[in-house]
C-alpha positions, 0 to 999 in steps of 0.5 A: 469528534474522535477520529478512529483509525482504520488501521492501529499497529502496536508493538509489533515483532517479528522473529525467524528462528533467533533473529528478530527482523521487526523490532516493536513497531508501532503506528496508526493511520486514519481514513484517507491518510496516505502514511509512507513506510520508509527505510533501506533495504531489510530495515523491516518494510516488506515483513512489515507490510505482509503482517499487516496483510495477514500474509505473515504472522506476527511473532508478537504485538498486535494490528487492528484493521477497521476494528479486526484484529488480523490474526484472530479475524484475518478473514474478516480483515481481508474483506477490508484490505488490498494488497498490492505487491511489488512483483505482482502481474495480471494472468497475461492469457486474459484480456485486461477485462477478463481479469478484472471481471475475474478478480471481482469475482473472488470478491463476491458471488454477487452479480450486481456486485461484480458488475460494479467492481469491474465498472469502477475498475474499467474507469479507473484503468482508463486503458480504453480498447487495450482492455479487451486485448491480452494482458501479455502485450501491455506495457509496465505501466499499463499492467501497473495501472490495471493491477491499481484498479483492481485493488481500487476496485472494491473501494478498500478501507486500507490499501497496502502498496508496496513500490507502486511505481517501481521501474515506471516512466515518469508519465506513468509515475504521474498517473499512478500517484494521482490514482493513489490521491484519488484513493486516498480522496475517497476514504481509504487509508494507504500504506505505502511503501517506496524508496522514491523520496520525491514520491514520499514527499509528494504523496504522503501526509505522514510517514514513518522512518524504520531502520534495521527493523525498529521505526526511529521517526514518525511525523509530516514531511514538512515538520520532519525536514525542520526538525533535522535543518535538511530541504528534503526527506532525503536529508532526512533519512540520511540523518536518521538512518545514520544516527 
């Protein structure tokens, strides 16, 4: 049985002005594959990320997401997609249920509808009585796991997550990779991006090294760690990075 890709990025370019940033990338991920972008800074991750995320437009190159392509059908892709920056926050002047029923209602006009998002996203959260109090007061992991919910909350057929779990905890780190997982358990491609290698290790069942804006290796964590002779994927982006 063939399996079709929920999202298929082919020869993707990139280009401000006369400099080229992304360089013909090219990748897929299927449904309820966790796939991890690696790369330093400026290798093209985050440029990478909002074209796919109809936020930017390619220079050149196409990407399909559940059979749309983004540029011609970007409002149909983001009817299928979530984005969840780095630098995101919720509105602080709203109590964390106020947001949620907010943001399902951008979603949809249905009634039934909303009510279904914003009870998935109270579940999933799992913040208790702290919803009803002001977004303002919450910790960084707390705001983190209800921007998560409200990205989990429509059930997506891709999730693009950008740092996930920058500058959390380690007990918060835990609860939001396991909220990833259980995203990815349901069905729904993610993407994702993030310069912690453990949390690429632990999460990911593929991922794809980019550096200076061309993707040099893709491949399964394990699979990639013999092919270089290193124990880590650390050891693993040294070596294609410096090659």
């Amino acid at each position: 049985m063939q399996v079709m890709n929920v999202l298929t990025v082919d020869s993707l370019v990139k280009q401000y002005a006369n400099t080229e940033v992304v360089h013909g990338v090219s990748f897929a991920i299927e449904a309820g594959e966790i796939f991890a972008l690696v790369g330093p800074n400026g290798a093209g991750k985050s440029t990478t990320l909002r074209m796919i995320a109809t936020i930017l437009r390619p220079s050149a190159g196409t990407i399909t997401v559940a059979g749309h392509d983004v540029v011609r059908q970007s409002a149909k892709v983001r009817e299928v997609i979530t984005y969840l920056p780095e630098e995101s926050g919720a509105y602080k002047a709203l109590t964390g249920r106020a947001y949620l029923r907010f943001m399902a209602g951008l979603y949809t006009t249905d009634a039934d509808r909303q009510a279904q998002f914003v009870s998935r996203a109270e579940k999933i959260a799992d913040l208790g009585d702290k919803l009803d109090e002001k977004s303002e007061t919450y910790s960084k992991g707390m705001t983190r796991k209800l921007l998560l919910a409200r990205a989990m909350m429509t059930q997506p057929k891709l999730a693009i997550l950008d740092e996930p779990t920058s500058g959390l905890d380690v007990i918060n780190s835990l609860e939001i990779r396991k909220l990833v997982r259980q995203l990815a358990d349901k069905g729904t491609a993610v993407l994702l991006s993030s310069h912690n290698m453990l949390e690429i290790e632990y999460l990911s069942h593929r991922i794809g090294l980019i550096v200076g804006g061309s993707l040099k290796e893709v491949g399964e964590p394990k699979a990639l760690k013999a092919k270089y002779h290193v124990d880590n994927l650390e050891g693993v982006f040294e070596k294609v990075a410096s090659a």
